[in-house]
N, C-alpha and C positions, 0 to 999 in steps of 0.2 A: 392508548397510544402504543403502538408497537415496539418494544425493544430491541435497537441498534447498537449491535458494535462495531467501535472502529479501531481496527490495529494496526497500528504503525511499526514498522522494520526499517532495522537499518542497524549502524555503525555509526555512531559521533567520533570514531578517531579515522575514519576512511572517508573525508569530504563528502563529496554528493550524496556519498550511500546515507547519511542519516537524515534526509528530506522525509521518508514517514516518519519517524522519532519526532521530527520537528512540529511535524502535521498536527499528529495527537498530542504534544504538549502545549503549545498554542492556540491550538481549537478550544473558542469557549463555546459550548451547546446544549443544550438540553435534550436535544433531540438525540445525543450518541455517548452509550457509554464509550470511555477512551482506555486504550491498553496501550503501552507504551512497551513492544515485545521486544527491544533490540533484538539482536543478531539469528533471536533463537524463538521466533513464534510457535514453535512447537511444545516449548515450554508452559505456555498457555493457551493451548486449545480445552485444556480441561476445564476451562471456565466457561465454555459454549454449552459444560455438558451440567453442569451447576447450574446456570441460569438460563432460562428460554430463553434464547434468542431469533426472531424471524426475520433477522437480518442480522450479513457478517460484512463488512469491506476492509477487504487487507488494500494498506498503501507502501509501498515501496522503489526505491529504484530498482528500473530495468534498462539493462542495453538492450534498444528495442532497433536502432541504428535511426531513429530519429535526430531534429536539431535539441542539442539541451534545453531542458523545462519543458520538452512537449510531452502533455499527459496522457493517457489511453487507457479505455477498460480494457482489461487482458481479456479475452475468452479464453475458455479452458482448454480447447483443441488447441491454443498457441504456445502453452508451456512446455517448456522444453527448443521448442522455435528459438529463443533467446533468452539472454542469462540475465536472470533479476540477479538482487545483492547478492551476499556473503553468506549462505545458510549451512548449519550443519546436515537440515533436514530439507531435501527438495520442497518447495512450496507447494510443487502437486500434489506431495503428499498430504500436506497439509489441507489442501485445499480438498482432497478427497475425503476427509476425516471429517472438513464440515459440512461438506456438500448430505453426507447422512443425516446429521443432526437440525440442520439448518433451512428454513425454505430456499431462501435468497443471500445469495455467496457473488462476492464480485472482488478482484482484484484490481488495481490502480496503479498501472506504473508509470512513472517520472522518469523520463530519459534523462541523466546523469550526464554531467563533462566531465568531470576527473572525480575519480575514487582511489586516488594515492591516500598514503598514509599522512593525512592530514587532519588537525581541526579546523572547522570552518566549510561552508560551503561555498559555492562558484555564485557570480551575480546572477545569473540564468538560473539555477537551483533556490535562492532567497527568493527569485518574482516566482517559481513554479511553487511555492510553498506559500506566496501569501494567496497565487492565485487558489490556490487547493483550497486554500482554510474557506476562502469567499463560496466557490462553488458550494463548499459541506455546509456554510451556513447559511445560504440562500435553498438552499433544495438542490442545485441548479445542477449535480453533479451526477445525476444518471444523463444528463446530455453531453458526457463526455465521449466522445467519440473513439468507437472499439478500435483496434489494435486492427488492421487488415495486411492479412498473410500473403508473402512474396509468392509471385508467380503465378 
């Protein structure tokens, strides 16, 4: 069986923003190891480089200008298009560090309602989080419909 990771980003004291943190602690699977990266998934890329992995999927909020809870694969030509969470470290960057290492890289963004300084997420962020978890454990989650570019 192939080894999957899945990383979840975010924020638990900025609302919406911690819907991947939620993802990865939640998810029960066999099918994915789980990294729960808060704010700083940079901090753990060196774990892709430890362990083979032939598969990465980052989850986090993005202001993609969607309705909240709607989910999307990011494609790589759209980062920068619009602003995922809170990082120190662009997630391009991140995502170009694995793209070397890694066959299959895919990013997962959750359109967010509020990301004020809060605990707690919005009710639209709780149903886009239980929907997440159902898609990762059914398989069902590469038919999640890519992110398509304005204009």
């Amino acid at each position: 069986m192939s080894k999957k990771l899945l990383m979840g980003v975010g924020n638990d004291i900025r609302g919406d923003d911690a819907v991947g943190e939620k993802v990865v602690r939640e998810l029960e699977s066999d099918d994915w190891e789980m990294k729960d990266c808060g704010s700083v998934p940079e901090n753990h890329i060196t774990m892709v480089e430890e362990d083979e992995y032939e598969m990465v999927a980052i989850i986090d909020a993005a202001d993609m200008g969607l309705e909240p809870g709607e989910i999307r694969i990011v494609p790589r030509d759209h980062l920068g298009v619009f602003t995922m969470s809170t990082h120190a470290l662009p997630l391009s960057t991140v995502m170009d560090f694995l793209d070397k290492k890694v066959e299959e890289v895919y990013l997962i963004g959750i359109q967010p309602k509020d990301m004020s300084l809060k605990e707690g997420m919005t009710p639209e962020l709780q149903e886009a989080k239980e929907e997440m978890i159902e898609l990762l454990e059914s398989g069902e989650w590469k038919n999640i419909p890519e992110l398509e570019k304005e204009g």
